[in-house]
RODO-2510 file (C-alpha; in nm, 4 decimals, decimal comma):
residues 300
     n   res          X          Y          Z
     1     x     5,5974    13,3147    -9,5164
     2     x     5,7283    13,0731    -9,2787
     3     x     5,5647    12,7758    -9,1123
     4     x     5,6682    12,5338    -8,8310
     5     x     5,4718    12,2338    -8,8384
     6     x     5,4921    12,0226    -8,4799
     7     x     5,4571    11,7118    -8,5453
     8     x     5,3545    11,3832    -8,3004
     9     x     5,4445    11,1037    -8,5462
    10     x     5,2533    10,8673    -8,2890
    11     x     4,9422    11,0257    -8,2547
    12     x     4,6387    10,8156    -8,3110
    13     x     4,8548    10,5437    -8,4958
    14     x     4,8361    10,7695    -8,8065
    15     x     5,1273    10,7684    -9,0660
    16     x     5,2259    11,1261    -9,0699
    17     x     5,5253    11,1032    -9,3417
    18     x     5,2321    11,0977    -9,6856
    19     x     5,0876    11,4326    -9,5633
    20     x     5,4449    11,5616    -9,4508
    21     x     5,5857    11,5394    -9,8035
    22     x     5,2886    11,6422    -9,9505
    23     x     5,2938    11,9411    -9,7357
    24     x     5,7068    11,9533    -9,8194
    25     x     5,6042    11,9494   -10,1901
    26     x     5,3106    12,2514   -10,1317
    27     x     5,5772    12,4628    -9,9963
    28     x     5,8336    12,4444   -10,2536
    29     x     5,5728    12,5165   -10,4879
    30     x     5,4545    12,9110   -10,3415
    31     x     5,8068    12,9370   -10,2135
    32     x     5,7082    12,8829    -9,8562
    33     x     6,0012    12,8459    -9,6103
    34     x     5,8918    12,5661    -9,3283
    35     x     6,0453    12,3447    -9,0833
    36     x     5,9245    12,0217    -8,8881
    37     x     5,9552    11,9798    -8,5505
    38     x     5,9139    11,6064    -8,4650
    39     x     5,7932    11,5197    -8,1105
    40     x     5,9938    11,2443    -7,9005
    41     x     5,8908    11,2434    -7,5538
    42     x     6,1845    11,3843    -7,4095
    43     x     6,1594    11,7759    -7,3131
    44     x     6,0206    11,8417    -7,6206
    45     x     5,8547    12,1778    -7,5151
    46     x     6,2067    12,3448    -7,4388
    47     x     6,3177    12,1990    -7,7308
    48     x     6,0403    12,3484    -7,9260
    49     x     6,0574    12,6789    -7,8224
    50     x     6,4377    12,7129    -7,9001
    51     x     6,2961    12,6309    -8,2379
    52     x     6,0319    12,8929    -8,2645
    53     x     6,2703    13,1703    -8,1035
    54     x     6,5404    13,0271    -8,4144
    55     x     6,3023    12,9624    -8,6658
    56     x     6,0537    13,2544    -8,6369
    57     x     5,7811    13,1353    -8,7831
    58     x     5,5138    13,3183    -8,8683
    59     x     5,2555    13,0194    -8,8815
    60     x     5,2554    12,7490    -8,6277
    61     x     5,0831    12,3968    -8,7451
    62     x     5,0141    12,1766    -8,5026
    63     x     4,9915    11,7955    -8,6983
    64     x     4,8163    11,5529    -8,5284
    65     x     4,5401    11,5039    -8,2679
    66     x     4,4177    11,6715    -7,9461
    67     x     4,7268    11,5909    -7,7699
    68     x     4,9593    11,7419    -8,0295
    69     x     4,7343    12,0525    -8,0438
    70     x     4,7343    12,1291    -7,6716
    71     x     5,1126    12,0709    -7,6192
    72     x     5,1756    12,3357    -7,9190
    73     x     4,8926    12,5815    -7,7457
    74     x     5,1302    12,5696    -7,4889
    75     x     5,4471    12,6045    -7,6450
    76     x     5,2976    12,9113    -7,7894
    77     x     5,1327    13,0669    -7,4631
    78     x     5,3167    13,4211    -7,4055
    79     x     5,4244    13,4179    -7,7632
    80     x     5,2654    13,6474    -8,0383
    81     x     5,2422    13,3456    -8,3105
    82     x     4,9041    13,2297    -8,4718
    83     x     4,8553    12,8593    -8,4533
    84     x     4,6235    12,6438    -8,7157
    85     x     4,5364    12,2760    -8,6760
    86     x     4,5928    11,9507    -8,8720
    87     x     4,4311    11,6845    -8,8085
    88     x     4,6087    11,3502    -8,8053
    89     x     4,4813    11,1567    -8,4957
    90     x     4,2367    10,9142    -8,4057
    91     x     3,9335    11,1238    -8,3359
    92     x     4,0576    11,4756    -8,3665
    93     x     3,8048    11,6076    -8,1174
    94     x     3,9180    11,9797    -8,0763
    95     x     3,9705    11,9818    -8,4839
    96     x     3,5706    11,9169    -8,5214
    97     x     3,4781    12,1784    -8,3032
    98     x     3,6726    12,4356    -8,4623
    99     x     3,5368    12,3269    -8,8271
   100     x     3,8958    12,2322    -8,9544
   101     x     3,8789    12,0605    -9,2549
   102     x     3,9259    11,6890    -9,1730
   103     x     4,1295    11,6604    -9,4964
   104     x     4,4698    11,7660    -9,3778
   105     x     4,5902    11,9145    -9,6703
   106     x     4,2758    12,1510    -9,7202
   107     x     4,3305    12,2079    -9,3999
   108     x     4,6744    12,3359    -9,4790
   109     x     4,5819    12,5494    -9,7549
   110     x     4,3442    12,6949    -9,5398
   111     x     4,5993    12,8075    -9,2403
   112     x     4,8266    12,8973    -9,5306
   113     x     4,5245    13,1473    -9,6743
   114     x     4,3307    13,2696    -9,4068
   115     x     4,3570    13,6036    -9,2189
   116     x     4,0806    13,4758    -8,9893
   117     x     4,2544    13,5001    -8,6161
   118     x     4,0482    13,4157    -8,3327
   119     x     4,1401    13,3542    -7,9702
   120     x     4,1095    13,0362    -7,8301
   121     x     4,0707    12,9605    -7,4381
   122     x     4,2454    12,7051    -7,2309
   123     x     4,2228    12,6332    -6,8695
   124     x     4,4748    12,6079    -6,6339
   125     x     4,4260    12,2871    -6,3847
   126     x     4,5827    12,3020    -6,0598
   127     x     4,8035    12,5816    -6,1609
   128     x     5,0190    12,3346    -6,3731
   129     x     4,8341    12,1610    -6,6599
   130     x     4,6168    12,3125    -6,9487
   131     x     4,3415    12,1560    -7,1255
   132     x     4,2128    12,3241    -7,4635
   133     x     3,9489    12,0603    -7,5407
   134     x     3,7948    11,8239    -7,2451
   135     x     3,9319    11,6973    -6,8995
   136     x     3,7687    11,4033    -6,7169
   137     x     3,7923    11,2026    -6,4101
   138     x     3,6066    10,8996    -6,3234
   139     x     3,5044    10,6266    -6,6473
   140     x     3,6641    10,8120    -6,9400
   141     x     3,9528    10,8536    -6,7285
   142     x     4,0031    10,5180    -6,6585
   143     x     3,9739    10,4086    -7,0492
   144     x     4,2385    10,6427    -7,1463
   145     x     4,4727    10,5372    -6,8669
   146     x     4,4052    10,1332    -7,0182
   147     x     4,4321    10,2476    -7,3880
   148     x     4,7753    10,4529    -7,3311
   149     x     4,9490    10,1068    -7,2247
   150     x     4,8276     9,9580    -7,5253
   151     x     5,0208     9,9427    -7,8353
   152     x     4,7168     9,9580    -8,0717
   153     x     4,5746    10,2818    -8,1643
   154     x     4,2660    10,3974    -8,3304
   155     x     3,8559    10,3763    -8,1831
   156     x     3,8466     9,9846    -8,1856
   157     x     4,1068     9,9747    -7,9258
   158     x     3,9486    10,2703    -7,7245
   159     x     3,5823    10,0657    -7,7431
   160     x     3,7185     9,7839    -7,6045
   161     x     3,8274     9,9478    -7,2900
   162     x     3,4850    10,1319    -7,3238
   163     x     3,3228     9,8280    -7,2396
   164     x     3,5722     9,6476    -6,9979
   165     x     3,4972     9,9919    -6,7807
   166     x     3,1323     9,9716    -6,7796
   167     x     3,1458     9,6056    -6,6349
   168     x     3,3297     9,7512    -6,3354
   169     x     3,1254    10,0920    -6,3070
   170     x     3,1129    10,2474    -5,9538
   171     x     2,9764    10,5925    -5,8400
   172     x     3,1925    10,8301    -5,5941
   173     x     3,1003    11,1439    -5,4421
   174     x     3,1615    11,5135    -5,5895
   175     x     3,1330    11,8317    -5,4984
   176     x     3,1824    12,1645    -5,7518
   177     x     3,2467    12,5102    -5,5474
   178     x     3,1553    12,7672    -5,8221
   179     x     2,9415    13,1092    -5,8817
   180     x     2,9689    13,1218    -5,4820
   181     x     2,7946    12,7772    -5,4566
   182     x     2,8900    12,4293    -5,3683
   183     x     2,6729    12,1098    -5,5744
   184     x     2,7956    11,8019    -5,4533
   185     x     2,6225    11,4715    -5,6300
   186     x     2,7347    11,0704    -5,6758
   187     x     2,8619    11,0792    -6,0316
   188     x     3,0209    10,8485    -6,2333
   189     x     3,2202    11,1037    -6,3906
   190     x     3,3032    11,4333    -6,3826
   191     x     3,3825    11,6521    -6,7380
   192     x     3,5747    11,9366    -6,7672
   193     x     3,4825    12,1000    -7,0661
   194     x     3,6166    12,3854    -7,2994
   195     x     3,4118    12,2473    -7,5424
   196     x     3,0945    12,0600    -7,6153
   197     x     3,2102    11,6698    -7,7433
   198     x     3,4484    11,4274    -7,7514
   199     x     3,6892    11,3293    -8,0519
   200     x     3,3806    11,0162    -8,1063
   201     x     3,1012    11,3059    -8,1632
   202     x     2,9480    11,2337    -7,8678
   203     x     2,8618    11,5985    -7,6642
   204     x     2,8666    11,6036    -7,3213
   205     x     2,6683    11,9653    -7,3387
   206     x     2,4912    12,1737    -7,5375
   207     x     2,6471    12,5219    -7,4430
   208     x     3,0353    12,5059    -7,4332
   209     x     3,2275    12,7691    -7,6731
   210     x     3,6253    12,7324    -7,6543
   211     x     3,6348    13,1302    -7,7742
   212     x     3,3702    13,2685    -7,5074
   213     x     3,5720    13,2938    -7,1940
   214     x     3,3825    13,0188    -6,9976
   215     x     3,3883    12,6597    -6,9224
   216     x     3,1509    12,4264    -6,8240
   217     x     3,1962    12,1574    -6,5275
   218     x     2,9555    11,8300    -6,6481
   219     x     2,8257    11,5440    -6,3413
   220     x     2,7184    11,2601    -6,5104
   221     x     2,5197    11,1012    -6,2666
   222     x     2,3854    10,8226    -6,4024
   223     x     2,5011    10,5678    -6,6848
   224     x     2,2532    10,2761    -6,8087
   225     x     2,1567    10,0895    -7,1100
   226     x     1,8922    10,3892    -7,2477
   227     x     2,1599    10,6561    -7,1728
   228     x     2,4277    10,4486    -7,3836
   229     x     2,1559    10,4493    -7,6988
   230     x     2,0726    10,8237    -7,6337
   231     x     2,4577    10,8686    -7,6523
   232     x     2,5055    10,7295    -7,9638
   233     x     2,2091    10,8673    -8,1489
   234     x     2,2863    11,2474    -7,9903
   235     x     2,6357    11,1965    -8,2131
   236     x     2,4468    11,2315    -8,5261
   237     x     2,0988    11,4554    -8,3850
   238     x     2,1805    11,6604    -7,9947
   239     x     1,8592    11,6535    -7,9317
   240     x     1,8958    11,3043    -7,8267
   241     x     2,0644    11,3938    -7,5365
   242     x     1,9824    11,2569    -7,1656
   243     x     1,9625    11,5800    -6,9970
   244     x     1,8600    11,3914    -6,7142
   245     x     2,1311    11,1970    -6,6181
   246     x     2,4101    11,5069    -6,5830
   247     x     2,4266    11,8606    -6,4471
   248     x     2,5756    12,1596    -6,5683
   249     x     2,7818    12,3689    -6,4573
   250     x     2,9233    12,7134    -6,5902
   251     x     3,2473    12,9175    -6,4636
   252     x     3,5047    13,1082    -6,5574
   253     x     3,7409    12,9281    -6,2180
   254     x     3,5919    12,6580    -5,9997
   255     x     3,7299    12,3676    -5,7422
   256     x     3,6324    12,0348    -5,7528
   257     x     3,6789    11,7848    -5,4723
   258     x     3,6469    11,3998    -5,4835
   259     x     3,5433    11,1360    -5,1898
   260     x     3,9395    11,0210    -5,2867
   261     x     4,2010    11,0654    -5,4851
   262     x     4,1054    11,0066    -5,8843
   263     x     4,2124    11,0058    -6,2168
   264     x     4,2536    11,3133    -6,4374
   265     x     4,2998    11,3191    -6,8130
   266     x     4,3313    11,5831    -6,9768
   267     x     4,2947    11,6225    -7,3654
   268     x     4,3798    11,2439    -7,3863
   269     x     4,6719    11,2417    -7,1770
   270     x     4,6187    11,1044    -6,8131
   271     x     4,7975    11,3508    -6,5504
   272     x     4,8217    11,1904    -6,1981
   273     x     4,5543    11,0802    -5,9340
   274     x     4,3498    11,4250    -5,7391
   275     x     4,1424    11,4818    -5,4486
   276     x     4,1172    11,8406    -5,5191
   277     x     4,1218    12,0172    -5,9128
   278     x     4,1366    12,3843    -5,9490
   279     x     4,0257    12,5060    -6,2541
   280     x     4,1204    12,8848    -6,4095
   281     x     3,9711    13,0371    -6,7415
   282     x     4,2759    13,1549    -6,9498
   283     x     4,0015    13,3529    -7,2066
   284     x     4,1776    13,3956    -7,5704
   285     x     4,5344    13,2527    -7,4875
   286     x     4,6108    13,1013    -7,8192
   287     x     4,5529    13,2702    -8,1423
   288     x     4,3852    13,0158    -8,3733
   289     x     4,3909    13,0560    -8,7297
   290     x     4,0580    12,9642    -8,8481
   291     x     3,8074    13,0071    -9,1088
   292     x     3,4584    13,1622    -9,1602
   293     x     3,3251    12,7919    -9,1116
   294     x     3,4248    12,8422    -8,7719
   295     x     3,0634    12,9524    -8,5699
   296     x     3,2268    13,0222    -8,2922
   297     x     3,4550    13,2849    -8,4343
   298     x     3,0787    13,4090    -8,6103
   299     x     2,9697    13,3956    -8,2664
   300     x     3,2235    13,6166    -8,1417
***
């Protein structure tokens, strides 16, 4: 067997190097041939892929957080190599969804072991960007755009932009053409969502699957002191969720347009400012090595 592990060594302001020679160590050990590919900012996805088509692999490992598991999706997209998750990031959002073991060398064993292949969507956004996990324009947005210029990592840091935002908290006009039908509300943000909740636990719907071939489009209309405790508590118990303050929407392509130009982020990474987002379903593009755990590949 041979594994290529792609590796942020930023991601989340998590060390990376303890679980890389423990990993280093695991191989030697069952005679596993691997190889590290080390993200640096600077065309790493050409650079990657003259790896894989070197290298061969016949495991890909994507180590780190939502970030580092979308950009190796997408190295892999047209290319018949499985892909299994480690994660190593601050919140590790798309990891918990997928019932990865949160302990990144169980985790390993387990994409080392398992012959459970299931295939994962991703949308394509203004036929340039992908997001496997969850897009967002509007407050999120602006928090990860403030917490990307700062040099501090980790949740603290991302809370205290959290709560500079909601001082400042505005609504602006959108309108979602899908299923032949426009809905156009005053939100204060608008969630693009291949799955159900963000890397903190908090869901922003019931309903999303990342394996089913549909996506769902969440307005959240209304953001207030009783909404914030709902949010928190939902983490731990959905059925604390404020239904009432947010529509759904589901679709397998839709168009969104804004009162302006805003925002987007996608997966954690913010993209450029939009008036108008197209949004394509891209059903089973990556195959994710997985486990039973999984209910979504039960689901399947």
């Amino acid at each position: 067997m041979k594994l290529l592990f792609i590796v942020n060594p930023i991601s989340g302001g998590v060390d990376k190097e303890p679980f890389l020679k423990e990993a280093g160590v695991l191989c030697e050990n069952y005679g596993i041939v691997h190889e590290v590919f080390k993200t640096s900012g600077n065309n790493d996805e050409a650079k990657v892929r003259k790896v894989i088509h070197l290298f061969q692999p016949d495991k890909v490992i994507s180590v780190g957080g939502d970030g580092t598991t979308l950009f190796t999706a997408i190295a892999l997209l047209d290319i018949n190599i499985p892909m299994g998750i480690i994660p190593l990031g601050s919140a590790n959002g798309m990891a918990v969804e997928l019932s990865v073991n949160l302990n990144p060398t169980e985790a390993l064993k387990d994409i080392i072991m398992s012959n459970v292949i299931g295939g994962l969507d991703m949308l394509l956004i203004n036929n340039e960007h992908y997001t496997m996990h969850i897009g967002d324009v509007g407050l999120n947005a602006s928090i990860v755009e403030a917490y990307e210029k700062d040099e501090n990592r980790g949740m603290a840091t991302y809370a205290k932009y959290f709560i500079e935002e909601l001082k400042t908290l505005s609504p602006f006009k959108a309108t979602v053409t899908a299923n032949g039908k426009s809905v156009t509300s005053n939100v204060l943000m608008t969630a693009i969502c291949n799955a159900r909740k963000y890397g903190t636990g908090v869901p922003l719907n019931k309903i999303s699957n990342p394996m089913d071939g549909m996506f769902e489009i969440v307005l959240i209309e209304q953001i207030n002191f009783t909404s914030l405790i709902k949010a928190g508590l939902s983490k731990f118990d959905e059925q604390f969720m404020d239904d009432q303050s947010s529509q759904v929407i589901t679709a397998q392509s839709a168009k969104i347009t804004f009162d302006t130009p805003r925002l987007l982020q996608l997966d954690g990474e913010v993209i450029d400012f939009y008036k108008e987002i197209s949004i394509e379903m891209l059903k089973g593009a990556v195959q994710l090595i997985s486990t039973k755990s999984n209910t979504y590949i039960l689901a399947k």
